[in-house]
N, C-alpha and C positions, 0 to 999 in steps of 0.2 A: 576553236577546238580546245585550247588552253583554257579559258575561261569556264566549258562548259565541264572540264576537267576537275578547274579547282572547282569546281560548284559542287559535284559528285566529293571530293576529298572533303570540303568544309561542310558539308551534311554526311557522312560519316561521321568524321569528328561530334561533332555536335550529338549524335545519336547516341553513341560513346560517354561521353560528357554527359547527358540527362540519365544514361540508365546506369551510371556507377553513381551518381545524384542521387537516385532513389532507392537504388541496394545501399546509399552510407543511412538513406532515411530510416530504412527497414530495419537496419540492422545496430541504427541507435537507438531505438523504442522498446529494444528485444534487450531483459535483464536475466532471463532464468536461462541457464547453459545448456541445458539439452534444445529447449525452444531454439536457440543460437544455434546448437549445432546443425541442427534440421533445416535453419532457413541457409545457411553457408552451403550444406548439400545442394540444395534447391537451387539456388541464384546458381552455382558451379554448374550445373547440371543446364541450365537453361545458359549460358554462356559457352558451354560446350556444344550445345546443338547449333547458338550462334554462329560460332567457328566454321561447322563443318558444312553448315546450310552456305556459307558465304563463300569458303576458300577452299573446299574439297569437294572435287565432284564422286561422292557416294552415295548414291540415291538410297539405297536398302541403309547402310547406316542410320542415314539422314531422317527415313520412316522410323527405324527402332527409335534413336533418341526422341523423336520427337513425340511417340506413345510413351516411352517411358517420362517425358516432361508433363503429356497432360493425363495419367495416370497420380503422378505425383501430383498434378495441382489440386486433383480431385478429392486427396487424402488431407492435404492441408487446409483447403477447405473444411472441411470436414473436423479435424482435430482444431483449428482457428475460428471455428466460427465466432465463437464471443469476442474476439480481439478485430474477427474483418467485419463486426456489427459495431462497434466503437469506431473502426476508422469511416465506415460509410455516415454514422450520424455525425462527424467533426467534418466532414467533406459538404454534406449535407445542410449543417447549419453556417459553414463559413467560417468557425472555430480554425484556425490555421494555424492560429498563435500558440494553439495547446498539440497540435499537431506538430509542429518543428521549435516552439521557443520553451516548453515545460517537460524536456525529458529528463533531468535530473531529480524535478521535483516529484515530476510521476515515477520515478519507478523509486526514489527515496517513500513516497506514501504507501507504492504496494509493497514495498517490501516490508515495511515496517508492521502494517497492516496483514499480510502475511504470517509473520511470525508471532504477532500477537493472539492472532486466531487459532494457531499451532498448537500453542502452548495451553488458550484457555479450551481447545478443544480435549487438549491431554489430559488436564489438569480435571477437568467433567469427566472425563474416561474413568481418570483415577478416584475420583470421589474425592478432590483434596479441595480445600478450599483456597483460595486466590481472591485478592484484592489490587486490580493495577490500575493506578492513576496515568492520564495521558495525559500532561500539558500540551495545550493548542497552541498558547499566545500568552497565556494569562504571568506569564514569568512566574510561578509560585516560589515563594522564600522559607527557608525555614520558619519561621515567625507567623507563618499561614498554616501552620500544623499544633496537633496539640505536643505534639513530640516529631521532629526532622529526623531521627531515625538514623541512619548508619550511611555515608556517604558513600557510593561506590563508584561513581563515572566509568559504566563499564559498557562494551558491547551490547549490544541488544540481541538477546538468542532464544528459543526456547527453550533449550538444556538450561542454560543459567538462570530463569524465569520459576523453571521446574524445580532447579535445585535450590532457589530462593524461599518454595512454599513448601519444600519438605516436611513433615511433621516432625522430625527429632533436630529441625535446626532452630535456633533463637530467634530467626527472624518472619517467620511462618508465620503472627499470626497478624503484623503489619502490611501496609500496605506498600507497592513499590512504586515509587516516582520513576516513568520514563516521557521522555522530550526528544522527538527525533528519532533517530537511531541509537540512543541512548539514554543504558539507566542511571538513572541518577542515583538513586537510593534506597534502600530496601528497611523494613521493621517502621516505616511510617505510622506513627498512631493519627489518624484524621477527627474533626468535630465529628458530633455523631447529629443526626439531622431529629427534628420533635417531629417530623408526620409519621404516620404508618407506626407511632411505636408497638403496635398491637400485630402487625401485621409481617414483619422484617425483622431479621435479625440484626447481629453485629455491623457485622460487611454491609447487609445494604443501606444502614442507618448511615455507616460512615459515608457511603459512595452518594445517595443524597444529599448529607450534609455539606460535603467538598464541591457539589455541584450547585448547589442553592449560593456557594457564595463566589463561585468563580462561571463567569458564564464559558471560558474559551479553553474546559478541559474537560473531560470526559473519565468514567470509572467502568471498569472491566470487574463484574464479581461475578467469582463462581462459587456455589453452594457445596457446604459440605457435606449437607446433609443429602441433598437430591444430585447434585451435581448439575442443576440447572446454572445454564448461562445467564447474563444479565448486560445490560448498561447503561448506566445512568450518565444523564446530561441536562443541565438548566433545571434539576430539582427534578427530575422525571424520570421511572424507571422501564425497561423496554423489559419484557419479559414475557416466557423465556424465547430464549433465540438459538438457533444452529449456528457451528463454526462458520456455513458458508455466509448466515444471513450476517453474523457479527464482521465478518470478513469486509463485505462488502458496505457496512455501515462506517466503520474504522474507516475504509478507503475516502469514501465519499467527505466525511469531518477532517482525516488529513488533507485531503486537496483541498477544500476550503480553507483550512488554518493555513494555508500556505499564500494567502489573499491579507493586503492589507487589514491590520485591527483595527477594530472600529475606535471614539476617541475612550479613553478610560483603560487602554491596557488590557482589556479583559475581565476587568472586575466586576460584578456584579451591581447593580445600585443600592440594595440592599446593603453591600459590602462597604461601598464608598461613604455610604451613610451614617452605618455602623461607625467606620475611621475617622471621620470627622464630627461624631456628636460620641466619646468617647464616655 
């Protein structure tokens, strides 16, 4: 009787222990606050029917919560589906390591990826023009510019992005250096690249040119004239693009750069060639 006792106690336990295991999973994958706050409802909400289904005899309660839990699932569904079609294909491929061992990196690349899209979706809105360089990998140093431009090690936002490319500020018509979640430096004058001079302007001369000699960073241009989007990488220019397309292309190059560099740093061989036969 004791035995078959503890056997019902240590399978509670246990049951307990796997599903506060997979609400800390849920709820470390989730960076955007309302998202968060919706799945906290959720999980409360199915932990409360828990309670009442196991240690309260109220049958009529026990039916409402339990419509109001798969009403709710059905809405979450619904509002998640791109997020529960991501976790079905890492479940799916056996991907586990990016399921529990890359949540910092993941949500450091959408966030950042995110706000980048933010601003150059603004920044198209407004008809201003924008130039932002991504470091992947490639460490870029002052001495990789034609001008390093004005140093700022500052938050990565799109207000401050916007108010970087203002027309009555001095630094509007350089480019901005960011790495990470941070910018580095704003009024960047970049090479300007020889293809297309017939075909591109200022901006995407430069956004080629920084891309032909570094392979492991990326340029963000928005047209002033059109307010089309743009972005160049490995000497090639994507155009034009939507915030969401550009969104989702920024994401995908972040989480890569987030992968061992190949050997060379990031440079180009172009570049390496150029440095050493000077």
């Amino acid at each position: 009787m004791f035995g078959a006792l503890a056997g019902i106690q240590l399978g509670a336990v246990l049951d307990l222990l796997l599903a506060t295991a997979l609400g800390m999973v849920l709820l470390a994958r989730v960076n955007e606050p309302r998202t968060l706050w919706l799945l906290r409802g959720y999980l409360t909400l199915v932990a409360l029917a828990w309670v009442v289904q196991r240690y309260a005899n109220l049958p009529l309660t026990s039916k409402l919560v339990d419509a109001l839990v798969m009403a709710c699932s059905l809405a979450l569904a619904i509002l998640w589906q791109g997020e529960l079609r991501r976790l079905m294909e890492l479940l799916g491929t056996g991907r586990l390591d990016v399921l529990f061992g890359s949540q910092r990196g993941d949500k450091l690349a959408s966030g950042s990826s995110a706000v980048l899209s933010e601003a150059a979706g603004r920044l198209s809105q407004l008809r201003r023009g924008g130039l932002i360089v991504v470091d992947l990998g490639s460490d870029l140093r002052p001495e990789d510019f034609l001008n390093p431009g004005i140093a700022l090690d500052a938050q990565l936002s799109a207000d401050l992005l916007l108010n970087l490319f203002a027309v009555d500020t001095p630094l509007h018509d350089g480019a901005v250096l960011v790495k990470g979640n941070r910018i580095l430096s704003a009024g960047v004058i970049l090479p300007l690249s020889r293809q297309g001079l017939n075909r591109y302007g200022t901006r995407h001369l430069a956004a080629l040119g920084i891309t032909e000699r570094f392979d492991r960073c990326l340029c963000i241009v928005v047209s002033e004239e059109t307010g089309t989007l743009s972005m160049a990488r490995q000497g090639r220019l994507e155009r034009p693009l939507t915030s969401s397309r550009l969104q989702e292309l920024l994401g995908e190059s972040l989480a890569q750069s987030s992968k061992p560099a190949a050997k060379g740093g990031g440079r180009s061989v172009a570049m390496d060639k150029a440095e050493s036969n000077p």
